[in-house]
C-alpha positions as CSV (number, residue, x, y, z in Angstrom):
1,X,0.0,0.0,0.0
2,X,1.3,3.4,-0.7
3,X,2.6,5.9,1.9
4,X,-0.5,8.4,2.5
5,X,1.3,10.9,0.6
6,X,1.9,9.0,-2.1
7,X,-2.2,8.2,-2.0
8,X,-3.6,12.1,-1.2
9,X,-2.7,13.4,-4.6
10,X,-4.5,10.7,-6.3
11,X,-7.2,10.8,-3.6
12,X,-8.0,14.8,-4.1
13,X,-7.8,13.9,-8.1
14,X,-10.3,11.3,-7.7
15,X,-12.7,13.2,-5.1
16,X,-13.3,15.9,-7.5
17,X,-15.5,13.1,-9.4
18,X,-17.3,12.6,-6.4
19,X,-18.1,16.8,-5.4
20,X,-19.2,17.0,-9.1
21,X,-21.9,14.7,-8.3
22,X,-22.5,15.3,-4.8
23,X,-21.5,19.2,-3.9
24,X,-23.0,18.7,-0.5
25,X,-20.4,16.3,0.8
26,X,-17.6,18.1,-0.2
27,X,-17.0,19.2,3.5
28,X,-17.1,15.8,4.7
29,X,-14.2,14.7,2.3
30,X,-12.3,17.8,3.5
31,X,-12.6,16.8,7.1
32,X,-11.4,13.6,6.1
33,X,-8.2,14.5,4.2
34,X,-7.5,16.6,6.4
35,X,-8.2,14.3,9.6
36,X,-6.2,11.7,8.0
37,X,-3.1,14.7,7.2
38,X,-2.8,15.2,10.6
39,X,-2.4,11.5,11.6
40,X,0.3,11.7,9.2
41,X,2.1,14.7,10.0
42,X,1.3,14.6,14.5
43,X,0.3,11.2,15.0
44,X,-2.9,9.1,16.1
45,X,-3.3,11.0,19.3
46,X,-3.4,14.6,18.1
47,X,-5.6,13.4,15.2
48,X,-8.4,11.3,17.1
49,X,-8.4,14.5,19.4
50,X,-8.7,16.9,17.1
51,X,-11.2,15.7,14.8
52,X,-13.6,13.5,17.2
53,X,-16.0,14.2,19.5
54,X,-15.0,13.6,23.2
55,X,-18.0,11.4,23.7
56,X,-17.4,9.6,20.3
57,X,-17.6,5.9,20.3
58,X,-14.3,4.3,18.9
59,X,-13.7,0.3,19.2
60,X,-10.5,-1.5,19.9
61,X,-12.8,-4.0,19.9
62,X,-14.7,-3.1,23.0
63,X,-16.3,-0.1,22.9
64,X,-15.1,3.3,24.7
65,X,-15.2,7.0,24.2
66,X,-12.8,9.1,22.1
67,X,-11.7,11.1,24.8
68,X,-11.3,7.7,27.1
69,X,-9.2,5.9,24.4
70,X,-6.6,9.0,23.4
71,X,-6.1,11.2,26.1
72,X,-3.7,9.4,28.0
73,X,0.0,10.3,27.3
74,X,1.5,9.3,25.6
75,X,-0.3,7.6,22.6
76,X,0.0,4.9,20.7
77,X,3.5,5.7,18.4
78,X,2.6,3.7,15.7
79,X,1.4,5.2,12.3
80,X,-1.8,5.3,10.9
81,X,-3.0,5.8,7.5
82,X,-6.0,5.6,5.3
83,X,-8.2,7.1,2.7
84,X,-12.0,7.5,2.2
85,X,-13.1,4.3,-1.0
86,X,-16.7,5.3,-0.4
87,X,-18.9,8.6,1.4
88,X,-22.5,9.2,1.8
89,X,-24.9,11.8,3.3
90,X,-28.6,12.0,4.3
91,X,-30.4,14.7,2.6
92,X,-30.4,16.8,5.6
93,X,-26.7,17.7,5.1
94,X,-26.1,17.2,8.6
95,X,-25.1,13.3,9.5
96,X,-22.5,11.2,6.3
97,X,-20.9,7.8,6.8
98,X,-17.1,7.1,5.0
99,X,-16.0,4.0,4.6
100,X,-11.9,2.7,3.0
101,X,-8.5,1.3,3.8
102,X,-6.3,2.2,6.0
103,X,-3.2,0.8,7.3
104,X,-0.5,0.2,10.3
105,X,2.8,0.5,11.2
106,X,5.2,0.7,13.7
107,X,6.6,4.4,12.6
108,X,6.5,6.6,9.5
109,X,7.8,5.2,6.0
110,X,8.1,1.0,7.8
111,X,7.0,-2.1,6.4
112,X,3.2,-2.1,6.9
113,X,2.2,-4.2,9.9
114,X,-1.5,-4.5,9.7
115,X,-4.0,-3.7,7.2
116,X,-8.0,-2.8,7.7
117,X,-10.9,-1.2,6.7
118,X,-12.8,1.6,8.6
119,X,-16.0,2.7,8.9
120,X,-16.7,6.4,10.5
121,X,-19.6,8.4,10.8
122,X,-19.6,12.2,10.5
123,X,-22.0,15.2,12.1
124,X,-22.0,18.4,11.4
125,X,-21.7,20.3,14.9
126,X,-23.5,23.4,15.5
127,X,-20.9,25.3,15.3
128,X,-20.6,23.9,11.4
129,X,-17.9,22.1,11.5
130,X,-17.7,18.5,10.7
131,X,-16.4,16.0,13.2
132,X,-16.2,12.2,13.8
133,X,-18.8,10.9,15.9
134,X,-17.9,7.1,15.6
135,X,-14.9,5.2,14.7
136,X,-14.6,1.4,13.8
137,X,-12.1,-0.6,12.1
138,X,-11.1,-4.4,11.3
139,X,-7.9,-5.9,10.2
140,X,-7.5,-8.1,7.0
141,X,-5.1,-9.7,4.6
142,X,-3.2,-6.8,2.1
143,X,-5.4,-6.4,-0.7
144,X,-3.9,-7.9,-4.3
145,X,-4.3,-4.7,-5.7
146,X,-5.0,-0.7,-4.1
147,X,-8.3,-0.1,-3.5
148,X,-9.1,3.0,-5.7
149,X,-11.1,5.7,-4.0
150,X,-14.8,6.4,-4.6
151,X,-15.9,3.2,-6.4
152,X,-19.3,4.3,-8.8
153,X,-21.7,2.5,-6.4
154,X,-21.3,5.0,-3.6
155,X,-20.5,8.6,-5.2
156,X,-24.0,8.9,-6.4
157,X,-26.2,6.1,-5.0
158,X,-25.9,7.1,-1.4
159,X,-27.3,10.6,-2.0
160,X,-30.5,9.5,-4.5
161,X,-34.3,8.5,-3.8
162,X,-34.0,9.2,-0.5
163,X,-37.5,9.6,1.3
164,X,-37.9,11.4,4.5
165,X,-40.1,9.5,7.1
166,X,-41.3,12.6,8.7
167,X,-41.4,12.1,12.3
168,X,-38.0,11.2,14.4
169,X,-37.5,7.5,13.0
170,X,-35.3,6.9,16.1
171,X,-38.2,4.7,17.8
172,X,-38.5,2.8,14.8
173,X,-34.7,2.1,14.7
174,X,-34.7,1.0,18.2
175,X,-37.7,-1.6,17.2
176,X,-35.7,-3.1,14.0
177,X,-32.5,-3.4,16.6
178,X,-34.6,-5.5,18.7
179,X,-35.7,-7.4,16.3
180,X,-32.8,-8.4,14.6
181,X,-31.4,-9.0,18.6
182,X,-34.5,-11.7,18.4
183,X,-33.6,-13.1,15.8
184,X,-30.3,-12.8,15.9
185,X,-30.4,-15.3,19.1
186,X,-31.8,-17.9,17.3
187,X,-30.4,-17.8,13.8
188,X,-27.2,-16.2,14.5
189,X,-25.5,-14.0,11.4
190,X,-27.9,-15.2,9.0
191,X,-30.9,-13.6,10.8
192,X,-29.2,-10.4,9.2
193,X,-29.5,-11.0,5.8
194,X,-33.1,-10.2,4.7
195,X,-32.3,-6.7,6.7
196,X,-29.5,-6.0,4.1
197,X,-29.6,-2.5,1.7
198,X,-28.8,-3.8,-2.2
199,X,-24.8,-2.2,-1.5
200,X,-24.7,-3.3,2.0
201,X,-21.0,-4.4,3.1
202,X,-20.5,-6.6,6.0
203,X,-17.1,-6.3,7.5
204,X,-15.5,-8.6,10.0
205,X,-12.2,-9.1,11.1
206,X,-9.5,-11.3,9.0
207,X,-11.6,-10.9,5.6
208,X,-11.7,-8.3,3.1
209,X,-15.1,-6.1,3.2
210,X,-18.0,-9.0,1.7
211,X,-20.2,-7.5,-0.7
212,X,-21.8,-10.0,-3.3
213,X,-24.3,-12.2,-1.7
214,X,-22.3,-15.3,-1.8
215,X,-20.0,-13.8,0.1
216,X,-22.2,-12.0,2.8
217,X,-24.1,-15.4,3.4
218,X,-20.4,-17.8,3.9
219,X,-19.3,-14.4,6.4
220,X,-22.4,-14.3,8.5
221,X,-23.2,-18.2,8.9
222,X,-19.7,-17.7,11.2
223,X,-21.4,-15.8,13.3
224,X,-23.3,-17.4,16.5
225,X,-26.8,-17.5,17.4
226,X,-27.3,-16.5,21.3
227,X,-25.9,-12.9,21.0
228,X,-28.5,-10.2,22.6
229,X,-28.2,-6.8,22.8
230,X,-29.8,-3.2,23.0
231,X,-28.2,-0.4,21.3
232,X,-26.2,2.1,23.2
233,X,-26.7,5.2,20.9
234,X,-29.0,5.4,18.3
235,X,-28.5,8.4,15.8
236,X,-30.9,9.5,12.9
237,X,-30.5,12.7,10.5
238,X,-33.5,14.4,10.6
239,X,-34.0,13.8,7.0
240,X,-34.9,10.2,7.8
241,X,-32.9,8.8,5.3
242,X,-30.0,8.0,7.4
243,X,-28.8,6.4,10.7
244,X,-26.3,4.7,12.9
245,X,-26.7,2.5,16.0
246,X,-23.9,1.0,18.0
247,X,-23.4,-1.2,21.1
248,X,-22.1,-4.3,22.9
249,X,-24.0,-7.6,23.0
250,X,-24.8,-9.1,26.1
251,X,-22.6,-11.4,28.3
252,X,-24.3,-14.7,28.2
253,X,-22.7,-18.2,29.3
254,X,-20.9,-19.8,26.1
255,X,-21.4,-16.8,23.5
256,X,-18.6,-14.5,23.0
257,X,-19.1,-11.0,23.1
258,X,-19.0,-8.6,20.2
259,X,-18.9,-4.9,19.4
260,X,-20.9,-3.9,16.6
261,X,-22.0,-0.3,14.5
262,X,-24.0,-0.6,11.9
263,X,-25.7,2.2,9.3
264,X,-28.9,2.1,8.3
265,X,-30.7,4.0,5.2
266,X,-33.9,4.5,3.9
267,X,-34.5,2.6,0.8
268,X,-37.6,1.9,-1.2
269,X,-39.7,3.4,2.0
270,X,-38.0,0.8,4.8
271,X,-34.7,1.0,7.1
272,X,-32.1,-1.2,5.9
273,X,-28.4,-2.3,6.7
274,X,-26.1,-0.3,4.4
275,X,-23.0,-1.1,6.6
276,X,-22.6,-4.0,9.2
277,X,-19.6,-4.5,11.3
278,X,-18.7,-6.8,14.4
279,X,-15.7,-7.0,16.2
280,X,-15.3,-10.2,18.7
281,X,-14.3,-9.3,22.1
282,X,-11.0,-11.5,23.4
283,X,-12.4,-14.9,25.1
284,X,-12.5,-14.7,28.9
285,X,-10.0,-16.5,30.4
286,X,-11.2,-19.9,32.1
């Protein structure tokens, strides 16, 4: 994988595609570029700070605050770098998801340690300026080839046929995460598939982001039936196009906990998965 200079040339060439179709998120992709510059030039610390929310919800796998996971002095040394293959908005302007590579090593311009894919969710803050509100990644294999930024699926899809549902759709969110909790108990994974968007990605860790339906279904049967949970924040745009949830399943005698954030979207008048992703917890010791 390229150094992220090497890649932010490139990437500001290619996002010029994506303003020309969607103006609106323009700000978004700046925020990003620039959240991921200052990883590059200050390191992790001084970037998570600076461009999250202190009560953001980051994963590594369980779940904890911004503030919580980055404050501490010294930081983690390591360097972190990654680039935005896919963005979306809700028509409201006010709440966009990006999604891409990104990967790990020990210092600047080393061999690559660890590669991923992240998933983060953006706000605009009433003071207008965009930060992270939730941060999630997973490790994999290095890719064959790079993973160009802004594949066609998302640049346009994610903003178009949006309905609004009127009223705040966060009640109706909670019900659908309760339901899939259900049936999630008894049929594990595979109680998530007929909850999927048409571009949903299901990410896990150890495998590349699963995408064709083949793939989605041999992902999910890994995962368990017995894990419960109830959301810990639910957040909807007030478009009603576009939402997040995120949470901890419960401990429960011979399932292993898990982390999980998903987004959901409006499409074709119901709320479906666009983005699922679980991280594990480490196995109790016996």
């Amino acid at each position: 994988m390229a150094s992220i200079r090497a890649i932010l040339p490139w990437l500001l060439l290619a996002g010029g595609s994506l303003v020309a179709q969607a103006p609106a998120i323009e700000p978004v992709l700046q925020a990003e570029l620039a959240f991921a510059r200052l990883a590059d030039q200050k390191g992790i610390r001084a970037a998570f700070l600076a461009w999250m929310t202190a009560d953001a919800r980051v994963f590594t796998p369980r779940m904890t605050s911004a503030k919580v996971q980055y404050s501490p002095e010294p930081g983690d040394p390591g360097h972190l770098a990654w680039y935005p293959e896919a963005m979306g908005m809700a028509r409201s302007g006010e709440l966009a998801w990006s999604f891409g590579p990104w990967t790990y090593a020990v210092k600047k311009g080393e061999a690559i340690l660890v590669n991923g894919h992240y998933l983060s969710l953006w706000r605009r803050q009433s003071s207008g300026l965009w930060r992270a509100e939730a941060d999630i990644g997973i490790p994999h294999a290095a890719p064959e080839r790079p993973i160009e930024p802004f594949a066609p699926w998302d640049a346009s899809s994610a903003l178009k046929n949006r309905v609004s549902t009127g009223p705040d759709a966060t009640p109706m969110l909670r019900r659908k995460e309760a339901d899939l909790s259900t049936a999630w108990a008894k049929q594990g994974g595979l109680a998530l598939l007929p909850e999927l968007a048409k571009e949903a990605r299901v990410l896990r860790p150890r495998a590349l982001p699963a995408r064709a339906a083949a793939e989605i279904q041999k992902v999910l049967e890994t995962d368990m039936p017995g894990a419960t949970w109830e959301p810990d924040r639910i957040q909807v745009a007030s478009s009603g196009d576009l939402a997040w949830t995120c949470g901890e399943t419960r401990p429960q005698e011979g399932v292993r906990t898990a982390s999980f954030l998903r987004v959901w979207i409006l499409e074709a008048g119901a709320w479906k998965v666009l983005f699922d992703v679980r991280l594990p917890h480490p196995a109790s010791p016996k």
